[in-house]
N, C-alpha and C positions, 0 to 999 in steps of 0.2 A: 543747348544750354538749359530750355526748360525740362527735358527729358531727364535730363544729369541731376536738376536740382531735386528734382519727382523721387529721383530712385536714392538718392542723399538722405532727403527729408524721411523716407519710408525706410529708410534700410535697417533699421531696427526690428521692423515689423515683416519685412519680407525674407531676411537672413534665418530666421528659427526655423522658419517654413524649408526655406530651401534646403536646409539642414536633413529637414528631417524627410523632406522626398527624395534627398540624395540616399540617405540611410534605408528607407523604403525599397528604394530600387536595388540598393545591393543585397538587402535579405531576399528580394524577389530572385536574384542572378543565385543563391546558395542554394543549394540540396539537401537536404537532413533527411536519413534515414530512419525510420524508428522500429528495430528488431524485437520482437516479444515472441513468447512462445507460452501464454496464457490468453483465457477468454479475451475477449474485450468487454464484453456484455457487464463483467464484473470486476475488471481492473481498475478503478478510477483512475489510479495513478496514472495508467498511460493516456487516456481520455484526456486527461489535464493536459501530459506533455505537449498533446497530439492539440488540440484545443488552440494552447496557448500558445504557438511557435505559428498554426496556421495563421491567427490572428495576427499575428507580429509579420507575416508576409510572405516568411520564407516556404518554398518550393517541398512540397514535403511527401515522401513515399513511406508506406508502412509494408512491414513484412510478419507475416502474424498467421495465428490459425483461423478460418471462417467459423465465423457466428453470423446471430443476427443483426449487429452492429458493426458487420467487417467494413462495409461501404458509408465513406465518410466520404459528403459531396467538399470536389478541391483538392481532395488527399487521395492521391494514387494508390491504389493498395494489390500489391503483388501476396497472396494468399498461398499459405504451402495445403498440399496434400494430408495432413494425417490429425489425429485426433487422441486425447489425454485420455479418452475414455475406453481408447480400442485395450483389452485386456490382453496381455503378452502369454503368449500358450508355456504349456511347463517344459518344451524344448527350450522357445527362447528365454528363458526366465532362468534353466542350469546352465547354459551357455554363457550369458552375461554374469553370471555368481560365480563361475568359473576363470572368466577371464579377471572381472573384480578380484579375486583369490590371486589368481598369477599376478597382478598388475602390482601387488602390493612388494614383491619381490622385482619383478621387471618394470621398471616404471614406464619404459618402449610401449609394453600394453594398453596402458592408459589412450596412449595416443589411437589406438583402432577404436577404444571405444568411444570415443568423443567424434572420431570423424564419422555419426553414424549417418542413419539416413536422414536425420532432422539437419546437420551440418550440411550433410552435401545436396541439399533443398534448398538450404537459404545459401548456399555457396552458388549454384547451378543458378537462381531466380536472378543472382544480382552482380552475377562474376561478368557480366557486360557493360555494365552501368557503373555510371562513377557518382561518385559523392563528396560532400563536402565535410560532413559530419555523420557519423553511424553511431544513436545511441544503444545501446547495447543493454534489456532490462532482464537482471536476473545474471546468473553467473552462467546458464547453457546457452546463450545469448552472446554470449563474449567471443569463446574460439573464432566462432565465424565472421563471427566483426574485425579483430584482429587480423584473419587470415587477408580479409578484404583490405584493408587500410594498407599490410602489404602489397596487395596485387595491384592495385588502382587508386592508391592516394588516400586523401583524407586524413579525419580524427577521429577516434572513439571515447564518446562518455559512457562510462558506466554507471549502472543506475541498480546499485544491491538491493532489491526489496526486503530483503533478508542475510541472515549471516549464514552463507550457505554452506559452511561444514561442518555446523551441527543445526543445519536444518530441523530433524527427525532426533535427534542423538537420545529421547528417553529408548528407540527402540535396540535392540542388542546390534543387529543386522547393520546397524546402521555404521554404528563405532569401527564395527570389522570392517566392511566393507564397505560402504559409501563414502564417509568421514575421510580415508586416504587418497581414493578419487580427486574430493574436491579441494580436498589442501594440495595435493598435485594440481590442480587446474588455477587455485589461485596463487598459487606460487612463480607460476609460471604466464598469468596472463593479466595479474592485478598490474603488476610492471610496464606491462607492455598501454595500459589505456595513460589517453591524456590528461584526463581528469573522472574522477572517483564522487557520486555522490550515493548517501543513501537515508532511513529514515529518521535514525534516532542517534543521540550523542553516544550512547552505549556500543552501538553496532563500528561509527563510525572508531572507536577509542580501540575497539575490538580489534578489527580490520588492521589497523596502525600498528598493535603490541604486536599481533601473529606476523604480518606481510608487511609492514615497513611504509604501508599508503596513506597518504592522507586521504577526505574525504568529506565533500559539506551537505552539512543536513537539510535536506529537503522533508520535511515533517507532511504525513496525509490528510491531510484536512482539505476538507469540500470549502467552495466557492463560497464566501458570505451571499447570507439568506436571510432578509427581513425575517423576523418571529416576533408576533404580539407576545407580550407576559400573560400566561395563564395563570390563576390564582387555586390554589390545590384546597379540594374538597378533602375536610380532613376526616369524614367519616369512609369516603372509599379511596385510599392512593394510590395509584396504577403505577406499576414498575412495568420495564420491559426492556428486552436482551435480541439485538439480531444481528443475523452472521449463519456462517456453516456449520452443518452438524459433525462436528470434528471430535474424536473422544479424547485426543490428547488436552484440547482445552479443556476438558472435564465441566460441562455444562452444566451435569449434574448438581456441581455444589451448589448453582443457586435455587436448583427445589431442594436440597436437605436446609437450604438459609430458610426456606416459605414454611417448615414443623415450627421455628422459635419463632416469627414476627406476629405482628399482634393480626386480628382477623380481619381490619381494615383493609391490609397488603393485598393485592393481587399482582399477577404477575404474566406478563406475555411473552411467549416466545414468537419469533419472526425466524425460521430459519431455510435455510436452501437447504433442499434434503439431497445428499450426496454420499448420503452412508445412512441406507433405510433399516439396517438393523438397528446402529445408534438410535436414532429416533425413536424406533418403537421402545426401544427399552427407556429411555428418555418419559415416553408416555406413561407406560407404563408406573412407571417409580414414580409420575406425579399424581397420576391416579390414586395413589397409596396414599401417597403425604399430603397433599392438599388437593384432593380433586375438584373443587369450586374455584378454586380460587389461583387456578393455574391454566390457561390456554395455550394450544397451538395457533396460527395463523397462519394465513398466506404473507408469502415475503412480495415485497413489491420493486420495483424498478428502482434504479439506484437515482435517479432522479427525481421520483415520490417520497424516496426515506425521508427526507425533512420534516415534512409537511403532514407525513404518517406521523412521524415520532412526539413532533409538539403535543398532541393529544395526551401526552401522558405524563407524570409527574415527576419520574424518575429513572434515570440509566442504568444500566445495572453488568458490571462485566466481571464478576468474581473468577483470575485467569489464576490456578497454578502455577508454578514454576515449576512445569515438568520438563523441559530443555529451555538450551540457552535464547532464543528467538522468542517464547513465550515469558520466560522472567523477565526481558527486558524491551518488551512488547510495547505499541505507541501505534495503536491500529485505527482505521479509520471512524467505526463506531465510535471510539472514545470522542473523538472530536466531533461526529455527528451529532451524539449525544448533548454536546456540547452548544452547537449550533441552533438544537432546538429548543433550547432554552431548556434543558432538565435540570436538576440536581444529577449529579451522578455520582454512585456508587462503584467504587473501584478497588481492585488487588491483582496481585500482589508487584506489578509493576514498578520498579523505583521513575521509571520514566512518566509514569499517571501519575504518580503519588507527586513529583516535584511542580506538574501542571498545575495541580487539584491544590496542595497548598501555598502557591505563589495567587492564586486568583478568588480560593475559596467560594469554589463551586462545587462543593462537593465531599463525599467522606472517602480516605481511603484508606486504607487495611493494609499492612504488608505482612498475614498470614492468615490462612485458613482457617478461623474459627467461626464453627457456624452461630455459637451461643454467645460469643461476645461481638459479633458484629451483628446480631439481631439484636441483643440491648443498644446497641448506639442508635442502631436504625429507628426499632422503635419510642429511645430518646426523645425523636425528632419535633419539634413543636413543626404548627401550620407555617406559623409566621418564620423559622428555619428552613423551610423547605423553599419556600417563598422568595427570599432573601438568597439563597443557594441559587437558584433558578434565576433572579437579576443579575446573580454574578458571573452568570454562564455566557446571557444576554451581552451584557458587558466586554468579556472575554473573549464574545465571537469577533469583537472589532478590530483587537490584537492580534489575534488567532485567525486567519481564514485565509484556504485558496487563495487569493488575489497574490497577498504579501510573500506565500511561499513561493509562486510560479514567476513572480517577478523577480526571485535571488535565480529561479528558475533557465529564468529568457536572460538572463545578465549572464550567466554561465557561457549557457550558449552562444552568444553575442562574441563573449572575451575569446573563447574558444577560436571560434570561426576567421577573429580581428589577429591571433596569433599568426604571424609565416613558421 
């Protein structure tokens, strides 16, 4: 009787609990896969996924290329064989352009090329193992998750970091030949995942007109990060841009921006050298046009960027729209930039530009003009920049990791709770 009245009186207090170590234990009993076929050292995105579902309890395996962050204590990690860097000799290089060519008429062909040695690696690592969920990141990520969910059960989420059939499309190569590949691969396997997420409303709107899928926006933004307000010395104001030396982004345009801004401006580049020709010529051209007032630097660990980036006054990502993935770009910088309290400077993204003026943090441009977007710039009063930089501040408490990985882990939860 007194035992009864105990567990009466308390059951208010003991029922949530129990709740929630009943829920505990079955994310412990589930298996989540998580297939990639990029670094980890530099993906955030998957770091996140991988991060947040461990945290949440569930049982979790990765399958992925070695790095220096392959080994995550907790997270099983089944590692393939090959590397993005080994360079394809000019046999195999007319062989693939060759079959690419025929595949466009045979569409049968497609299929040899997808089942290549990267498929039948992560087919072979995990064709014995069963799972409960295989997220699947990137679109060459997919077949083999699909193949798997037929052979051994499960679900697959998809996770498009990008719109990947015009990935690349400023290049001609691309159109001909790449571009039919992968609209043959999402025609055929957007269908087949159980749920579809990816970064931005554009991509997601995308995805839906071409292939008929829906898709929810998981947005990239880093983990909220205390940042003091720094108050901006208006006789030197530090800009700064990092990321890869990519030429399609055309990095260029913001040293032809550093000839019109006033000589206060300086300007830093952070960049992963991945294309040492770009760079030099990069150097070179700022040599020309502002050579004071223009550095190189070393990039640092994607877990230092914050705490790097506070230091300076303002962000800076002047992107072209030279394919569709970059006009309608929403990249992690932006939101770093964001986090560390900058002002930021942005183009020609409609996706930055709807951030930038819902929150007014910032300026943004949606065209390449180097002479009228140095008049705004140097516009700028102290107390504008200042004010830009509280609203960043602000912004990060709306905006940050936490809030997106929890639409995140709700996904996966529903997913798992479906028969």
């Amino acid at each position: 009787m007194v035992y009864n009245k105990i567990i009466k009186g308390n059951i208010g207090k003991i029922l949530p609990y129990y709740i929630l170590r009943q829920k505990t234990i079955e994310k412990m009993n589930k298996k989540v896969c998580i297939i990639y076929l990029s670094y980890l050292k530099w993906d955030i995105r998957i770091r996140k996924q991988i991060v947040t579902l461990k945290k949440e309890g569930y049982d979790i395996a990765k399958v992925g290329i070695i790095d220096s962050v392959s080994v995550i204590e907790g997270v099983d990690s089944l590692p393939l064989s090959f590397s993005w860097s080994r360079m394809l000799s000019l046999l195999e290089m007319v062989c693939k352009g060759l079959q690419l060519v025929v595949g466009r008429i045979f569409e049968c062909v497609y299929e040899r090329i997808y089942r290549n040695k990267y498929f039948e690696q992560i087919f072979q690592v995990l064709s014995d193992k069963k799972f409960d969920l295989y997220i699947a990141n990137d679109l060459n990520s997919l077949p083999p998750a699909i193949e798997l969910k037929k052979k051994n059960g499960g679900k697959v989420l998809f996770d498009a970091h990008e719109y990947s059939p015009l990935q690349f499309a400023n290049r001609w190569y691309w159109n001909f030949l790449i571009f039919p590949y992968r609209d043959y691969l999402c025609k055929k396997y957007l269908p087949q995942a159980d749920y579809m997420i990816t970064v931005c409303d554009s991509l997601a709107d995308k995805y839906h007109k071409e292939y008929g899928v829906k898709s929810e926006v998981i947005r990239n933004i880093p983990f909220y990060c205390r940042v003091d307000f720094k108050k901006t010395n208006p006789s030197g104001i530090r800009m700064v841009h990092h990321g890869v030396t990519s030429s399609a982004r055309r990095l260029e345009n913001m040293i032809y921006l550093m000839r019109f801004l006033d000589s206060k401006f300086t300007l830093d580049f952070m960049l992963l050298n991945v294309d040492k020709s770009y760079i030099k010529k990069l150097k070179g051209l700022a040599k020309n046009v502002a050579p004071d007032r223009i550095r190189f630097k070393d990039t640092v660990p994607p877990h230092d960027i914050i705490k790097t980036l506070k230091n300076y006054d303002i962000g800076i990502y002047l992107l072209g729209a030279y394919n569709f993935n970059l006009k309608y770009a929403l990249p992690n910088k932006f939101f770093e930039f964001m986090m560390a309290g900058l002002c930021v400077v942005a183009g020609t993204s409609p996706e930055m530009g709807k951030i930038i003026n819902q929150y007014n943090f910032g300026i943004f441009v949606d065209k390449i003009d180097y002479r009228e977007t140095a008049k705004v710039i140097n516009q700028l009063s102290k107390e504008e920049i200042d004010q830009m930089k509280m609203n960043s501040l602000s912004a990060a408490k709306e905006l940050n990791g936490e809030l997106e990985m929890k639409k995140f882990s709700e996904i996966v939860t529903n997913l798992l709770e479906k028969k």
